[in-house]
N, C-alpha and C positions, 0 to 999 in steps of 0.2 A: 192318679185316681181319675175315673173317667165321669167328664163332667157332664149334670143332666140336661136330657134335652132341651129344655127348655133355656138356659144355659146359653146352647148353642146356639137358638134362634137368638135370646138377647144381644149375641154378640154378633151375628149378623147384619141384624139391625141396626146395630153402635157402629159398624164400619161403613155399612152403607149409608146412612147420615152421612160420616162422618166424610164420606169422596163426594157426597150430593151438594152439602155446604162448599166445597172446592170445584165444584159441577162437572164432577166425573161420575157417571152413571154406572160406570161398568168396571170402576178400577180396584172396587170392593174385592170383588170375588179371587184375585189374582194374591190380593192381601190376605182373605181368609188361608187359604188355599198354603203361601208362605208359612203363616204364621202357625197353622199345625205342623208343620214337621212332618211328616210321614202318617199324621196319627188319624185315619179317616173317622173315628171317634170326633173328632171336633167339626167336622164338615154337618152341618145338619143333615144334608139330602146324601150323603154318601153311604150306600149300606151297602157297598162291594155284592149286589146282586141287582138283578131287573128289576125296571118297576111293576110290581105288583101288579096294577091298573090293566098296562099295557100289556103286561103278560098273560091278564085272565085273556085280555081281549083278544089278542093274536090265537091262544087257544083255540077259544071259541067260535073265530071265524077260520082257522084252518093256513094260516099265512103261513106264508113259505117264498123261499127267496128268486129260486132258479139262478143264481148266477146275477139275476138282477142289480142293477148300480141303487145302493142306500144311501142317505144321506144321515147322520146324529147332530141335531143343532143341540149345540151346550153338553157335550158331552159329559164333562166332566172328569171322573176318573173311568167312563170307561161298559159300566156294566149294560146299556143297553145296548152299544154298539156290539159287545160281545153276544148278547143272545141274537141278534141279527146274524151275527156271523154264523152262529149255531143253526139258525133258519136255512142260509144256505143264501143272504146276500153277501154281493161285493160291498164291503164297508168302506165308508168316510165318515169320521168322525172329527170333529173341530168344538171348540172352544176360546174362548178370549182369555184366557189364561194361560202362559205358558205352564207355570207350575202344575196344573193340573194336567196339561197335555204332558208332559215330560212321566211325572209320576203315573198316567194308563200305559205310554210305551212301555215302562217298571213293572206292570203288575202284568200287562198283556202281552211279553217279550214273544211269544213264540202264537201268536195271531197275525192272520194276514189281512189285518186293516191299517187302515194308513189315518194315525191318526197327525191334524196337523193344528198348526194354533192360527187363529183367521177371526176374523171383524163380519157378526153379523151384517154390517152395514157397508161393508169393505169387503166382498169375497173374491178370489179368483171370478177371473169373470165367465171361465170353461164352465165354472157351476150352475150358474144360469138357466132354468128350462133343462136340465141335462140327470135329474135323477127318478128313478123309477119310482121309489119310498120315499120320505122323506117322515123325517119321528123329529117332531116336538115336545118333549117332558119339560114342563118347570121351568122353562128359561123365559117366559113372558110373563110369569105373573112376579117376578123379584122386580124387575126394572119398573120406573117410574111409569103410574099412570097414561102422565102426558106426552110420552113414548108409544105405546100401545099400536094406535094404528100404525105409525112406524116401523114397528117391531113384525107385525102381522103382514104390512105389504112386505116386507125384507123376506120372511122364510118363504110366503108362498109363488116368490119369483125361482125357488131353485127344482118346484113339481115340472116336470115334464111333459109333453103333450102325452097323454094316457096316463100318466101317472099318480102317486095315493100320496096324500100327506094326512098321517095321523098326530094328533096332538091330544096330549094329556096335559089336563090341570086341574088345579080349585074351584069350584062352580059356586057361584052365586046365580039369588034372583036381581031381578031388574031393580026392585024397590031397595034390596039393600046393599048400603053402603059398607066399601071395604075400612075396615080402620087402621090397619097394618100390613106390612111389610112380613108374608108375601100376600100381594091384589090378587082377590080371584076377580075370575073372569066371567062374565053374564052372556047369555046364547045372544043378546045383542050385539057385544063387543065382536064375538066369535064371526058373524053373517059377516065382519069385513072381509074374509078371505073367499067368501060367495061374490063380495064387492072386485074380487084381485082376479075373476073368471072359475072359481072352483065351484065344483058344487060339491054340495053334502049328500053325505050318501051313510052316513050312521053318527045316530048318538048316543052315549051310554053313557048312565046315571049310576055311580056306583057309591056307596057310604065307605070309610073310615072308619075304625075304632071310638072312635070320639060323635061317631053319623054327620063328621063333613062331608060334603058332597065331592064329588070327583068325575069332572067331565072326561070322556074318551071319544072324539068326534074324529070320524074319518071322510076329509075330502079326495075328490078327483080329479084331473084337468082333464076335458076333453082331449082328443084327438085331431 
């Protein structure tokens, strides 16, 4: 029987404590990820399609790949790097998780993206400055707080001179405070990748079913 959402976020939460108390930040996810089995019903954020967000937004502004070099931080199982591909970039997708890397090769077998498992924090260092795209969905608002700008100088080292990095997440304002796990993120926290040399160049406010907010900010590095 497939258990409800809510469920799934509980026990997100329960694991991720539960590697935080051991001071492993990131060894949750690889545990989630084990512990369903095959069954993407248990993964909270896995809904074997794009994100929504990102997909109105690429819509909207017309994106398209040309052959371009992408990059997917946190991919996961998979489905945003696929509509990339459908764009018409060259995909890289990565993760900290083997199990979930393992399980997109499964579902994406006849895709020509290369997905691999790698350490935000620890990449090839070819990746560096060397991608034309670059898509952040939901992999910076799970990890702790006092992580953050950490996390934010890590992805915006792999935009390339001319290059776009979009990022989707949970929006807050300034005045309020997150209480759980996943942190949204406030247009404050966000200006640090203005801080890494990008500039902004769009920001979209979108609502959720529920009218949480939903950032979709797209930077770019100069030339």
């Amino acid at each position: 029987m497939e258990q409800p959402d809510f469920d799934k976020r509980a026990r997100a939460r329960e694991l991720a404590e539960q590697f935080a108390e051991k001071g492993d930040a990131t060894g949750w996810f690889d545990a989630l990820y084990r512990e369903a089995k095959g069954n993407n019903e248990l993964i909270p954020w896995a809904d074997l399609e794009p994100n929504k967000y990102f997909k109105a937004w690429a819509e909207s502004t017309g994106l398209s790949g040309n052959n371009r070099k992408a990059l997917v931080i946190g991919c996961g199982l998979g489905d945003d790097a696929c509509y990339l591909d459908d764009l018409g970039f060259s995909v890289t997708a990565f993760d900290i998780s083997p199990t979930a890397i393992e399980w997109a090769k499964e579902l994406h077998n006849g895709r020509d993206i290369l997905f691999i498992t790698a350490d935000l924090f620890h990449p090839p260092l070819v990746w560096l400055e060397a991608f034309d795209f670059v898509l952040e969905v939901y992999t910076i608002q799970p990890l702790p707080i006092e992580m953050r700008s950490d996390v934010i100088d890590a992805i915006a080292k792999f935009v390339a001179p001319g290059g776009r990095l979009v990022v989707v997440t949970r929006g807050r304002e300034e005045d309020e405070l997150p209480d759980k796990l996943p942190w949204p993120l406030s247009r404050r926290e966000l200006s640090r990748f203005v801080e890494n040399g990008l500039r902004q160049t769009d920001f979209v406010v979108m609502l959720d079913d529920e009218g949480e907010r939903r950032f979709v900010v797209e930077y770019r590095r100069e030339d």
